[in-house]
NUMAR-767208 format. One record per residue (C-alpha): residue in one letter; x, y, z. Coordinates in steps of 0.02 Angstrom, whole numbers, padded with zeros to 5 digits, always signed. Layout:
BEGIN
AXYZ ...
# end
This chain:
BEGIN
X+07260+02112+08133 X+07289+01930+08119 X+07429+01869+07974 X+07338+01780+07818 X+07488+01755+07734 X+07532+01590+07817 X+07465+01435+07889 X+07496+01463+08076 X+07444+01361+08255 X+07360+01422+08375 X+07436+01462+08547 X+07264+01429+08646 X+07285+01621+08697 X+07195+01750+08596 X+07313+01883+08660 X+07451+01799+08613 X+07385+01754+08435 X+07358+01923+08420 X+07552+01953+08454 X+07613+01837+08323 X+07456+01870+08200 X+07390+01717+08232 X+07510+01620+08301 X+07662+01495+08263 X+07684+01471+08078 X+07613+01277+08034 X+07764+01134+08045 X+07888+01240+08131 X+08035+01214+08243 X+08023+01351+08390 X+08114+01400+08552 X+08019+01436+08703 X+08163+01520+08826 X+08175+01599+08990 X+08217+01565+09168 X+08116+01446+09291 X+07975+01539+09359 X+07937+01636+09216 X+07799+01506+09166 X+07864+01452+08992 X+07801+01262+09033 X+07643+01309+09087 X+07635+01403+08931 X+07657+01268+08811 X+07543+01146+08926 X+07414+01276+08893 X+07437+01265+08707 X+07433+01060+08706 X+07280+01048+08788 X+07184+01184+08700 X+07246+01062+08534 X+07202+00910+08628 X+07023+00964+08617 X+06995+00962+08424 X+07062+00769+08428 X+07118+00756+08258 X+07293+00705+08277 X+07392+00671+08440 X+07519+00772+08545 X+07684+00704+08597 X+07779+00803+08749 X+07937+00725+08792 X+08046+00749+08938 X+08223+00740+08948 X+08332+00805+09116 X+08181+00905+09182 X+08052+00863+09320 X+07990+00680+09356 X+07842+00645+09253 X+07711+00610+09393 X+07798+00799+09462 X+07733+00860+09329 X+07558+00780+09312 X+07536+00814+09491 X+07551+01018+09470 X+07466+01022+09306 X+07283+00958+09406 X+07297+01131+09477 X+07268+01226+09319 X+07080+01234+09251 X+07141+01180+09075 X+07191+01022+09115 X+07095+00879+09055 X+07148+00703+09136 X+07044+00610+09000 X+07160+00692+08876 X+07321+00600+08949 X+07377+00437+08867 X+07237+00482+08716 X+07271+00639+08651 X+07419+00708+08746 X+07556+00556+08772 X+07682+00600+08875 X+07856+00488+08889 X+08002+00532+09028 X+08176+00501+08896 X+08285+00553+09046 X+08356+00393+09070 X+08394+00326+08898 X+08475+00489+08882 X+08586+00452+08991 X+08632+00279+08954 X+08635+00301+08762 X+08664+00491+08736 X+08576+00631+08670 X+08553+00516+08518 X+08429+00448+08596 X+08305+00571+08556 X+08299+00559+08378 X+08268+00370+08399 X+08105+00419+08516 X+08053+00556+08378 X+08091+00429+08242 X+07963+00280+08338 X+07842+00427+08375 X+07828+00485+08218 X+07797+00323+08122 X+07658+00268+08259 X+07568+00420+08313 X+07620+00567+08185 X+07575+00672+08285 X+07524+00867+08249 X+07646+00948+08399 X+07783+00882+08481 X+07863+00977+08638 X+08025+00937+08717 X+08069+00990+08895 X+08188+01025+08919 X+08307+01035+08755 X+08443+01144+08841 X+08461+00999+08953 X+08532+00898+08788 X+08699+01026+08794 X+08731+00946+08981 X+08728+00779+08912 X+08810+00804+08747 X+09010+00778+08741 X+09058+00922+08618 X+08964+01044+08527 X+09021+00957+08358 X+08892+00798+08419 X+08763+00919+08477 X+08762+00994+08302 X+08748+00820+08213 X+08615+00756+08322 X+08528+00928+08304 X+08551+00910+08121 X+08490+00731+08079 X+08345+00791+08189 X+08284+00954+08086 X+08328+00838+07942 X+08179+00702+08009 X+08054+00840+08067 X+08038+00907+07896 X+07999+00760+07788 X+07834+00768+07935 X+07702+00868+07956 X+07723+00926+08140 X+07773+01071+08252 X+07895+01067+08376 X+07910+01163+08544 X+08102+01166+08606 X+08082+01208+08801 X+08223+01270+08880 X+08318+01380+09035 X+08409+01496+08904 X+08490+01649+08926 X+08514+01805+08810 X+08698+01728+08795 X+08642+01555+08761 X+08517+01610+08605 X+08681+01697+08533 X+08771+01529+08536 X+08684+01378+08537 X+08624+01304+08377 X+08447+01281+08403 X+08428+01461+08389 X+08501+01475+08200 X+08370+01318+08135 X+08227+01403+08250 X+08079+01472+08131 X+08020+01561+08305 X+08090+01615+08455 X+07962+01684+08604 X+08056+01741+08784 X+07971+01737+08956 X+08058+01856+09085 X+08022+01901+09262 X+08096+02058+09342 X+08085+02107+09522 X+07964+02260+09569 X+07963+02313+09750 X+07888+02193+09850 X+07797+02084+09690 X+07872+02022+09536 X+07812+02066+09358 X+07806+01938+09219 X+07835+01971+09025 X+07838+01903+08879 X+07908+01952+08699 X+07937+01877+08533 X+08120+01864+08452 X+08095+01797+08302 X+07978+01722+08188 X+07984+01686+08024 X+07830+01736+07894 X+07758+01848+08015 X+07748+02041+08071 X+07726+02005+08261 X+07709+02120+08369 X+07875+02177+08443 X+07927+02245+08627 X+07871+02186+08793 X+07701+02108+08841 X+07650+02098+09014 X+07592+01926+09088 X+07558+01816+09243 X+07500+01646+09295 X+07344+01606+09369 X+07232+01451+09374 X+07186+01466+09223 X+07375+01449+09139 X+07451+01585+09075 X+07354+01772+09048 X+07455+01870+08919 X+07422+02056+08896 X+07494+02120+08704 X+07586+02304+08730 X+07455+02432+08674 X+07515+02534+08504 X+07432+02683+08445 X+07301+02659+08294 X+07383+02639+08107 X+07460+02802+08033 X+07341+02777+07884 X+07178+02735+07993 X+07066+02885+07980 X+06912+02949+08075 X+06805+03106+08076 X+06809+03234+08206 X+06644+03250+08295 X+06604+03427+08315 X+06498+03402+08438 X+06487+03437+08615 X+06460+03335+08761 X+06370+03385+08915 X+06511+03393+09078 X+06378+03356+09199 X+06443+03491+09292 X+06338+03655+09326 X+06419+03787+09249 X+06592+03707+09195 X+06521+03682+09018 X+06528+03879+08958 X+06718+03877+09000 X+06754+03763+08891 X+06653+03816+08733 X+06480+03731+08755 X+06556+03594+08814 X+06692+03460+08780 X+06702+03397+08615 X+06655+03223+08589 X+06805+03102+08563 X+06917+03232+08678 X+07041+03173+08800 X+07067+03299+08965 X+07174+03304+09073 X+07102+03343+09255 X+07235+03414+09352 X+07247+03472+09536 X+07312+03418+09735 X+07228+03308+09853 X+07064+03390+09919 X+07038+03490+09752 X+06879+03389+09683 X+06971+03277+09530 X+06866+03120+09595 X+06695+03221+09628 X+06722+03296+09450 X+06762+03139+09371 X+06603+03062+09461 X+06487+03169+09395 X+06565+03164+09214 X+06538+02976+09219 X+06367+03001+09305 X+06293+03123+09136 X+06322+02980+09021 X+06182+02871+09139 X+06057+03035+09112 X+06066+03024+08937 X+06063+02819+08916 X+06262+02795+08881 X+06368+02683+08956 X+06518+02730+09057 X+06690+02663+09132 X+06762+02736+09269 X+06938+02666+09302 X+07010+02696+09485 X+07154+02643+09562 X+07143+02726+09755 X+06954+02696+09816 X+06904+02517+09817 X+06720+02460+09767 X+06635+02520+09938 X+06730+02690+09939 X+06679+02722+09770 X+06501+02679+09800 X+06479+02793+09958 X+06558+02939+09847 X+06423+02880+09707 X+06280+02903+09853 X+06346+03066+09918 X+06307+03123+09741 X+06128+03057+09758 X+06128+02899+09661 X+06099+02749+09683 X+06257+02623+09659 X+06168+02473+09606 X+06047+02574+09495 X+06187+02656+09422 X+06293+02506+09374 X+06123+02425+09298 X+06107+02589+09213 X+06288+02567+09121 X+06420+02620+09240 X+06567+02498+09224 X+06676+02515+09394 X+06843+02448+09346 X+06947+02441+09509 X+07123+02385+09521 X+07217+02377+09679 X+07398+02486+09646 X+07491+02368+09755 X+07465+02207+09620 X+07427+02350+09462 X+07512+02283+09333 X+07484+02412+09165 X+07470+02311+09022 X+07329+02198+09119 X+07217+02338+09156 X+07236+02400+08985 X+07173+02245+08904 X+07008+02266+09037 X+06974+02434+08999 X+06978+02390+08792 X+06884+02243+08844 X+06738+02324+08929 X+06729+02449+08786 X+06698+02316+08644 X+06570+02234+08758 X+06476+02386+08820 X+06499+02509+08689 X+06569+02612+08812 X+06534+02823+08765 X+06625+02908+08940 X+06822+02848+09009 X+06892+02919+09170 X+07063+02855+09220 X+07091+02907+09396 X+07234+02939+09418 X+07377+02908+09279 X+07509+02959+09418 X+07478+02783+09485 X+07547+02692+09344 X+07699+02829+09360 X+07726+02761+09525 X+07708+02588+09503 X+07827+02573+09321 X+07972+02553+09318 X+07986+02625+09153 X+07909+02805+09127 X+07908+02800+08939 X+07823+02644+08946 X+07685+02719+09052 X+07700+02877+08944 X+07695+02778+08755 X+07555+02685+08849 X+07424+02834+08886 X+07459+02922+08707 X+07422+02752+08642 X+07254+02735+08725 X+07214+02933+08720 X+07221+02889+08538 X+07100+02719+08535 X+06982+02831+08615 X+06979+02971+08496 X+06967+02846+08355 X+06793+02780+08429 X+06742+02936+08472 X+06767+02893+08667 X+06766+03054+08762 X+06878+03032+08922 X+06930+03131+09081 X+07111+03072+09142 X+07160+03138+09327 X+07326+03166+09383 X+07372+03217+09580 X+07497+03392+09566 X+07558+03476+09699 X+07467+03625+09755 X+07509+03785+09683 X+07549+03904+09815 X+07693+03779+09899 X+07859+03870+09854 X+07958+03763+09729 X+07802+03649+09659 X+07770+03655+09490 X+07619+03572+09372 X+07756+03442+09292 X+07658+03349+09185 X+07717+03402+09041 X+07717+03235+08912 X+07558+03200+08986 X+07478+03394+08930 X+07546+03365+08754 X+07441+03225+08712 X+07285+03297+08778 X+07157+03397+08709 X+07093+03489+08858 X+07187+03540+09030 X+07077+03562+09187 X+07142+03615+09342 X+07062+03605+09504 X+07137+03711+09655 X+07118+03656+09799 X+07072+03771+09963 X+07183+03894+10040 X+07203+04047+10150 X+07118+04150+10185 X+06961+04139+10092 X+06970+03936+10045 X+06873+03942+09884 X+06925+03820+09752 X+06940+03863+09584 X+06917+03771+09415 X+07013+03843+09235 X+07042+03787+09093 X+07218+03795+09017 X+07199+03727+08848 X+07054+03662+08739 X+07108+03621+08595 X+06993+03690+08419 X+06909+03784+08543 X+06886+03969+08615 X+06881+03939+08797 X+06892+04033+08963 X+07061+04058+09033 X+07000+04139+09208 X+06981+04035+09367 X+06800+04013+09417 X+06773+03987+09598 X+06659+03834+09623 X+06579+03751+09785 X+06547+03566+09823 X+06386+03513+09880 X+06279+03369+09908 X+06224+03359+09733 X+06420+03398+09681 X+06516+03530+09610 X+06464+03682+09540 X+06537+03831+09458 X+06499+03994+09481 
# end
């Protein structure tokens, strides 16, 4: 929900709007921080060019020790928001580097003080400010020169962007920080052989932003920010639908009660070869018999894998996806978690989605570095789903029951479900699988394993 207690900016970025409820609060100072690479320039380029469209007043960005100006011209034609028309009309941009170093960092408040007199204009970035401590020749002049400038801004309607390579350390110390009405940190972190980007908001005054981490990355299009998912409002309400859902499975649906209840998250459980996919499959198939829409979320079959499993089930892929079957594939090497949680809320709004599978939620295990993220993050979305009355089948891989020492682990994962299905998989002598149910929650269920076959129309129970 977006803030309407203040006047506020926009970022250009609807995700990040939604992070700071609607984004920087109106003739602000703020701090944009974090290490090179981590795309906080591209960021704010982003923002000036998304405000260079409306044309009502013009943007100033200022650069001090950075890159050369025609640098960074050059790299911005690569990005899809940039507008060359917009440069020396809407967006003027003036290199200070060398009167800073010929007059001192008092120079800048003489360049704000012209600027503001000729253009006023509505945003005003300088890149870099940390650049100003090098050049300063104690911290007492840096404070003057810092305060004679927040003492100018304000007597002007205009928000200001400070750009700089700070550290955790450096926002402790350095007085920009204490005048700052908003403080947003870009961070990149090393994952195996790729590198995940974040973002996350330290301060900012007049709002209830949202807090934590929030995945990112940079692509041609600037910078794509996915907001942390949180679980629905304690007060937010909803009616549990009583009724019951048709599997799509023969004979699976009187274990489990008629059916699974509509809204229900379950948790498909078993080792490789046991059927999760097949099963999933043909829960996401059902919704297509009965004119719903489904997504089916898969992280270990690409598109062409996933459509010869579709046809060994005797469908049709293309008919199917015209039919409402979203295929939502995401390679595990790049996955990045908060990204693919944006798509999947994303294709729900748009395609009134009734039918989820998530196969498998061990993959974002692997790939995390942080288990309670991935953890905080399924609750969070098991949750969405029940709100909407989504009905959704999440897989997880286990190791197979009748290896000495394994065990069904998933413990955090079975507490926020409503239904447990496991799948086992094959084994001597007879090699029948078998299908139970562990838990359904509000519902009198079958605790036996039922042997079931799979054959070219899929599985069924017996």
């Amino acid at each position: 929900m977006i803030d309407r207690g203040y006047k506020c900016i926009s970022t250009g970025n609807s995700e990040m709007d939604k992070i700071l409820k609607g984004g920087f609060p109106v003739n602000s100072i703020n701090v944009i921080m974090g290490q090179p690479g981590t795309g906080k320039t591209i960021f704010a380029e982003q923002m000036i060019f998304h405000h260079a469209r409306q044309e009502d007043r013009p943007i100033l960005y200022l650069t001090t020790l950075s890159e050369p100006m025609s640098k960074i011209l050059t790299y911005l034609q690569r990005f899809t928001f940039f507008d060359p028309e917009k440069v020396g009309s809407s967006i003027h941009y003036r290199d200070i580097g060398f009167d800073l170093t010929e007059k001192g960092i008092g120079a800048l408040n003489d360049h704000l003080k012209e600027a503001l007199h000729l253009l006023s204009p509505k945003i005003i970035v300088v890149d870099s400010f940390k650049a100003l401590h090098d050049l300063a020749e104690s911290p007492p002049e840096m404070r003057r020169m810092l305060y004679e400038l927040t003492s100018m801004l304000s007597a002007y309607e205009t928000t200001v962007f400070f750009i700089g390579e700070y550290t955790e350390e450096n926002s402790r110390v350095m007085p920009e920080f204490a005048i700052a009405d908003g403080i947003v940190q870009f961070l990149r972190s090393a994952v195996s052989t790729r590198d995940e980007r974040f973002v996350r908001v330290l301060k900012l005054r007049g709002s209830s932003y949202l807090e934590g981490l929030h995945g990112c990355r940079i692509t041609s299009s600037g910078v794509d920010i996915f907001p942390r998912l949180v679980s629905p409002s304690v007060p937010e309400k909803y009616t549990w639908q009583q009724a019951r859902i048709n599997s799509g499975i023969d004979g699976f649906d009187e274990i489990v009660g008629g059916g699974l209840l509509r809204g229900s998250t379950t948790l498909l459980e078993g080792s490789a070869g046991a059927g999760k996919s097949n099963f999933s499959l043909q829960f996401a198939l059902q919704a297509l018999r009965e004119g719903g829409r489904s997504l089916y979320v898969n992280f270990q079959e690409n598109p062409t894998q996933l459509a010869r499993s579709i046809s060994a089930l005797g469908f049709n892929p293309d008919e199917c996806k015209a039919a409402g079957l979203e295929l939502l594939y995401e390679s595990p090497v790049e996955l990045q978690i908060d990204s693919i949680i944006v798509k999947i809320f994303r294709l729900i709004e748009e395609q009134n989605i009734q039918r989820v599978v998530i196969d498998a939620i061990g993959d974002l295990e692997v790939l995390s570095r942080d288990l309670d993220r991935v953890h905080d993050y399924i609750y969070s979305l098991a949750q969405h789903l029940a709100v909407r009355g989504i009905t959704s089948i999440m897989t997880y891989e286990t190791v197979p029951s009748h290896i000495v020492g394994s065990n069904f682990h998933n413990r955090r994962f079975s507490n926020m479900s409503d239904n447990i299905v496991r799948l086992e998989s094959p084994k001597a002598p007879d090699f029948i699988r078998t299908v139970s149910c562990l838990k359904a929650r509000g519902t009198v269920h079958d605790l036996k394993p039922h042997p079931f076959k799979i054959t070219g129309s899929g599985i069924q129970v017996s």
